[in-house]
C-alpha beads as a LAMMPS data file, in Angstrom:
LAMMPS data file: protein, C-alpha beads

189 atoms
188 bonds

1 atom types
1 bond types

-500.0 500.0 xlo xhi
-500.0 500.0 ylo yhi
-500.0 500.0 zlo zhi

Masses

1 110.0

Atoms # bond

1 1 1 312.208 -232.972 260.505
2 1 1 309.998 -233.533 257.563
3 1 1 309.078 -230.535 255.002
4 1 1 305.363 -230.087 255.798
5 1 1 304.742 -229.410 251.860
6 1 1 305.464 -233.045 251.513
7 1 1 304.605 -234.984 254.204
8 1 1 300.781 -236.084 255.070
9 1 1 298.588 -234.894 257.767
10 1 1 298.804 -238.176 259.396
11 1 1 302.988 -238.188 259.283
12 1 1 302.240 -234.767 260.161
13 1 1 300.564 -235.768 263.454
14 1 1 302.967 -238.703 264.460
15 1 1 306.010 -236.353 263.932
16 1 1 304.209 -233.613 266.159
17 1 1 303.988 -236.260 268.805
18 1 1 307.308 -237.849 268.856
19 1 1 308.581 -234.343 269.241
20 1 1 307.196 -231.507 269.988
21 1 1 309.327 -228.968 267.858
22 1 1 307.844 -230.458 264.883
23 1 1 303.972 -229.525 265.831
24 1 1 305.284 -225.881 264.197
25 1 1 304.760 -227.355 260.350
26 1 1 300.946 -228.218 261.981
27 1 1 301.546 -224.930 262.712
28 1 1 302.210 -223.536 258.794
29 1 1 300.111 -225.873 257.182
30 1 1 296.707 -225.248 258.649
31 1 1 297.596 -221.863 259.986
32 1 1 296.147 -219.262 257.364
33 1 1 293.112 -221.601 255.935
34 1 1 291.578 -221.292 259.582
35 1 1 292.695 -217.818 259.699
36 1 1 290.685 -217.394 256.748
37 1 1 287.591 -219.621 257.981
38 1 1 286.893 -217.832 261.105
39 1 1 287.461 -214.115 259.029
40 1 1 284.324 -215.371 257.037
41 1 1 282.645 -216.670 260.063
42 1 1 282.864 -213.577 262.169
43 1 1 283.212 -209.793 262.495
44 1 1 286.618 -210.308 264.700
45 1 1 289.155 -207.944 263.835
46 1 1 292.612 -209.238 262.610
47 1 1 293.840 -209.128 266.293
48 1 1 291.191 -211.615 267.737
49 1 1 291.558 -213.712 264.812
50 1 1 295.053 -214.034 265.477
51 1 1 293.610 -214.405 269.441
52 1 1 291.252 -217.240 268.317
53 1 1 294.117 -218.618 266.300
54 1 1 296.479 -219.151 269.148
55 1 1 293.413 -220.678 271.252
56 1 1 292.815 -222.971 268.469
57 1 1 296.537 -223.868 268.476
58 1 1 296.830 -224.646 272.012
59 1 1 294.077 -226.347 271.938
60 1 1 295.214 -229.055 269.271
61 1 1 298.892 -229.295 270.821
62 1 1 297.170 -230.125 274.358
63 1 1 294.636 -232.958 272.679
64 1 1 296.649 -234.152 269.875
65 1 1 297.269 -237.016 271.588
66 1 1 293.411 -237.382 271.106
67 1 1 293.203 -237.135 267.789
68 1 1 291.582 -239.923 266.403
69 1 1 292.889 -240.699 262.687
70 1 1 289.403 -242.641 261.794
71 1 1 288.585 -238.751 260.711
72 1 1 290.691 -236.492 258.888
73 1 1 293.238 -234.417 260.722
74 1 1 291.341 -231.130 258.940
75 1 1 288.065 -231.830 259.603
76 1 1 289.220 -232.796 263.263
77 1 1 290.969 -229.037 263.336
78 1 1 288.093 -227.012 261.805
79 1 1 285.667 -228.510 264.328
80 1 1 288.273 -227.281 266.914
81 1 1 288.188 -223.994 265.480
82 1 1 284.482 -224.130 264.860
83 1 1 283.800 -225.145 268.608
84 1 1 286.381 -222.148 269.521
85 1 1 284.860 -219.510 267.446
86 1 1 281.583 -220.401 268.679
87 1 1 282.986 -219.965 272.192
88 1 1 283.745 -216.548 271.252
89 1 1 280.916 -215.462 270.026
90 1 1 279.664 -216.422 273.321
91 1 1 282.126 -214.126 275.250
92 1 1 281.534 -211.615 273.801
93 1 1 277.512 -212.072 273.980
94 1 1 276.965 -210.890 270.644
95 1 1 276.064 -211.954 267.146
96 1 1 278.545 -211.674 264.171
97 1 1 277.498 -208.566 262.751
98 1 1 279.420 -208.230 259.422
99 1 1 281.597 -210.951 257.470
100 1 1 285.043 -209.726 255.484
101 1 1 284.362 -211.370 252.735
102 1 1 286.905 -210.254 249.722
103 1 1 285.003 -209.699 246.390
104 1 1 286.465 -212.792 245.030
105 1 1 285.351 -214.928 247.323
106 1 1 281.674 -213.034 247.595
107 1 1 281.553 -214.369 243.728
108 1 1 282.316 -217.369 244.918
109 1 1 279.714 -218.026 247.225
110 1 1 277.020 -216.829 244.241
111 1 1 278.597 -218.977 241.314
112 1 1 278.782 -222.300 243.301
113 1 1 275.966 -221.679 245.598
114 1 1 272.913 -220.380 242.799
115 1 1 274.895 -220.811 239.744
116 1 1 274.315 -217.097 239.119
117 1 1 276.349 -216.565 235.487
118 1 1 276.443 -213.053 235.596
119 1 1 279.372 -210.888 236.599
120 1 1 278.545 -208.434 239.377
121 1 1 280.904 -205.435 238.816
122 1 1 279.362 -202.462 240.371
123 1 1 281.017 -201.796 243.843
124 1 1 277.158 -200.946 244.641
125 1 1 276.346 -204.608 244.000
126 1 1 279.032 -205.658 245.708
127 1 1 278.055 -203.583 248.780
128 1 1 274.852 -204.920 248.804
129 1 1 275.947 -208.656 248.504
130 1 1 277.983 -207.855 251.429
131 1 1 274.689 -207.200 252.889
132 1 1 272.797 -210.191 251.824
133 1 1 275.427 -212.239 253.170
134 1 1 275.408 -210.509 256.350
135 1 1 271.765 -210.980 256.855
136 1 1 272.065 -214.707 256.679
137 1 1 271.798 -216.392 260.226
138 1 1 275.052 -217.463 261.667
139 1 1 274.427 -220.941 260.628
140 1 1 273.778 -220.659 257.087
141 1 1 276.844 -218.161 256.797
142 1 1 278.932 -220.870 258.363
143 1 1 277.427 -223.665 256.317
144 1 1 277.745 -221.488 252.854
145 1 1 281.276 -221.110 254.426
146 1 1 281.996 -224.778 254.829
147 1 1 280.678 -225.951 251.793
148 1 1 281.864 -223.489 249.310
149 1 1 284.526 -221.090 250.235
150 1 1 286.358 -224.211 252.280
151 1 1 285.216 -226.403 249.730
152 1 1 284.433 -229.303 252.502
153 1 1 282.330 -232.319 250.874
154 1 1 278.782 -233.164 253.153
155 1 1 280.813 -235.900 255.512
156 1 1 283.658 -233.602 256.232
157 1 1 281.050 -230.711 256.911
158 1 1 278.879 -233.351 259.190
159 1 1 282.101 -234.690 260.981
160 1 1 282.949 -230.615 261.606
161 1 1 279.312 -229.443 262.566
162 1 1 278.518 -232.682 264.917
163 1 1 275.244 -232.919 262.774
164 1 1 273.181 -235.621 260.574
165 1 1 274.005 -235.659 256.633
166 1 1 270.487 -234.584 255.959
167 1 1 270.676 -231.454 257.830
168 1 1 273.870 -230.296 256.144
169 1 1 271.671 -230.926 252.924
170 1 1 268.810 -229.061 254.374
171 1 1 271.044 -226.382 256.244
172 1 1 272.753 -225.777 252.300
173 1 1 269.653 -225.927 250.690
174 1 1 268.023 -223.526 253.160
175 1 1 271.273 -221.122 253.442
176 1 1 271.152 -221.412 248.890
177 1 1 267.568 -220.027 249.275
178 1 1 267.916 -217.544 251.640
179 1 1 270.810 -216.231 250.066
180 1 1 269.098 -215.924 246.972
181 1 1 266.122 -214.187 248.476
182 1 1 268.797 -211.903 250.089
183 1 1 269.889 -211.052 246.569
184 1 1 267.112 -209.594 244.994
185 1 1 266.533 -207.534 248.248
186 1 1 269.424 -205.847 246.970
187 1 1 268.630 -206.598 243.268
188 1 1 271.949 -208.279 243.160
189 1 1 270.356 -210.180 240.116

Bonds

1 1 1 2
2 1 2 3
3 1 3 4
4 1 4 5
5 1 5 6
6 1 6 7
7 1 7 8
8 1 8 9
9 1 9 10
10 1 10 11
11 1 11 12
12 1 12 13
13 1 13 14
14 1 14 15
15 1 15 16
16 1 16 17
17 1 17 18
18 1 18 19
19 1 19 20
20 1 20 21
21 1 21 22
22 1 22 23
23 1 23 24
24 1 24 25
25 1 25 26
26 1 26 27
27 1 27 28
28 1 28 29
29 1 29 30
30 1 30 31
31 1 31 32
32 1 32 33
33 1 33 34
34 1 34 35
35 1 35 36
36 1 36 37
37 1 37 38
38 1 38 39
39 1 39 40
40 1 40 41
41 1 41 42
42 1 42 43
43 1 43 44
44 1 44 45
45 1 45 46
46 1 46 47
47 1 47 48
48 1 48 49
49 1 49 50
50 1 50 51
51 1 51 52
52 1 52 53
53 1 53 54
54 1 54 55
55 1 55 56
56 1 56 57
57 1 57 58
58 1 58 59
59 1 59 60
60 1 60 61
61 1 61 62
62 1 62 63
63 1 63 64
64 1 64 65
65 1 65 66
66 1 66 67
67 1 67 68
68 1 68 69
69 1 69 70
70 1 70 71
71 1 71 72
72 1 72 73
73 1 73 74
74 1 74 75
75 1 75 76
76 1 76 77
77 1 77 78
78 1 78 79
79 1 79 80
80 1 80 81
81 1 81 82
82 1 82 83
83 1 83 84
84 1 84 85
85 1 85 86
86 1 86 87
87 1 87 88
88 1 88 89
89 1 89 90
90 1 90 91
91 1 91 92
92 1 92 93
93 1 93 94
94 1 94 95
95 1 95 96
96 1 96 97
97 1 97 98
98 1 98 99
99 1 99 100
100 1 100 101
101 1 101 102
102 1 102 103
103 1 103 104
104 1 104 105
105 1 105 106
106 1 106 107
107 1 107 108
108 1 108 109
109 1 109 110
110 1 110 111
111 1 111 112
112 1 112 113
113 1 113 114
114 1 114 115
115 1 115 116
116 1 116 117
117 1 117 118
118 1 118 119
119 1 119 120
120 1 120 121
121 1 121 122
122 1 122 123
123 1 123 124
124 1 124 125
125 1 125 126
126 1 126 127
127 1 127 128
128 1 128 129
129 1 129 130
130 1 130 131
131 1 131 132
132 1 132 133
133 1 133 134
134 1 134 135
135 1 135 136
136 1 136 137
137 1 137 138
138 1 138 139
139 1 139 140
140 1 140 141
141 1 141 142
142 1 142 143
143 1 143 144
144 1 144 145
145 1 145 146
146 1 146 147
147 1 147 148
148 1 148 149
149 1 149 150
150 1 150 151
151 1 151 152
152 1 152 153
153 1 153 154
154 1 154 155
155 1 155 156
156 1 156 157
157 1 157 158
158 1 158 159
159 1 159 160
160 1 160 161
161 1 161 162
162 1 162 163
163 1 163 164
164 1 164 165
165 1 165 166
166 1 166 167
167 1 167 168
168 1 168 169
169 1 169 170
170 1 170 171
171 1 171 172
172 1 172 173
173 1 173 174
174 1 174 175
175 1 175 176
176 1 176 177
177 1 177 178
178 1 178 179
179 1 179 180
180 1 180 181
181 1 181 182
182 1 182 183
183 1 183 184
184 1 184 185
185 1 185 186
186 1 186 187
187 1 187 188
188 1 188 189
């Protein structure tokens, strides 16, 4: 068995296939980034997560033999998880309510998304960017998400979201604007 530190998604895959014990560094490699995606996606508790996590995982053992390698093996896994989060959500019948964002990544989302240069260092401030970000629509929460806290480029995003390149521009524009206007609600800047 290959270490999965040095060995592509791709030989990843094949060795996963061949045999089956090895689909466990698919497993470690992947295993906390999704964790993390669907955390900023949704207002799941740690348990669920972990819930959605195994879903996600069975899911991609079952179809791996799907897996078409014209796309990236992570794109093709976040739009698993995507499509299984969203599945959720729909179980449950209700809308994320509030995003676990840490403060580091909050700052994130403001630097890269409006090129905001100031600090915010006030845990006020930070409460209330909690709450801009929370008042974004689903979709441009999970776009911001995509784009800057997962740091996907427009094709991966497009490939994970099943949608046009100019609506992942729009959706990022839109989401950038909102966001802002969220802001200074909260006179985050």
């Amino acid at each position: 068995m290959t270490n999965s530190n040095e060995s592509t998604d791709k030989e990843l895959v094949e060795s996963a296939k061949a045999n089956p014990d090895a689909f466990g560094l698919i497993m470690d490699r992947y295993w906390h980034r999704l964790f993390c995606y669907t955390r900023r996606l949704t207002y799941f508790s740690q348990e669920d997560i972990e819930d959605v996590m195994q879903e996600v995982f069975i899911k991609v053992y079952r179809f791996l033999n799907d897996y078409d390698d014209s796309f990236a093996f992570s794109t093709w896994i976040y739009q698993i998880t995507r499509n299984t989060v969203i599945d959720e959500i729909r179980k449950k019948k209700a809308r994320p309510q509030a995003m676990q964002l840490d403060t580091e990544e909050m700052m994130t989302v403001l630097r890269s998304s409006m090129d905001v240069e100031k600090e915010v260092h006030a845990k006020e401030s930070m409460t209330n960017l909690q709450k801009a970000i929370e008042g974004l629509p689903f979709k441009y929460r999970e776009i911001l998400t995509l784009r800057f806290l997962e740091e996907k480029d427009y094709n991966e995003i497009m490939d994970i979201m099943q949608i046009p390149k100019g609506t992942v521009a729009s959706l990022i524009n839109r989401g950038r604007k909102m966001l802002l206007e969220e802001a200074h609600k909260y006179d985050i800047i």
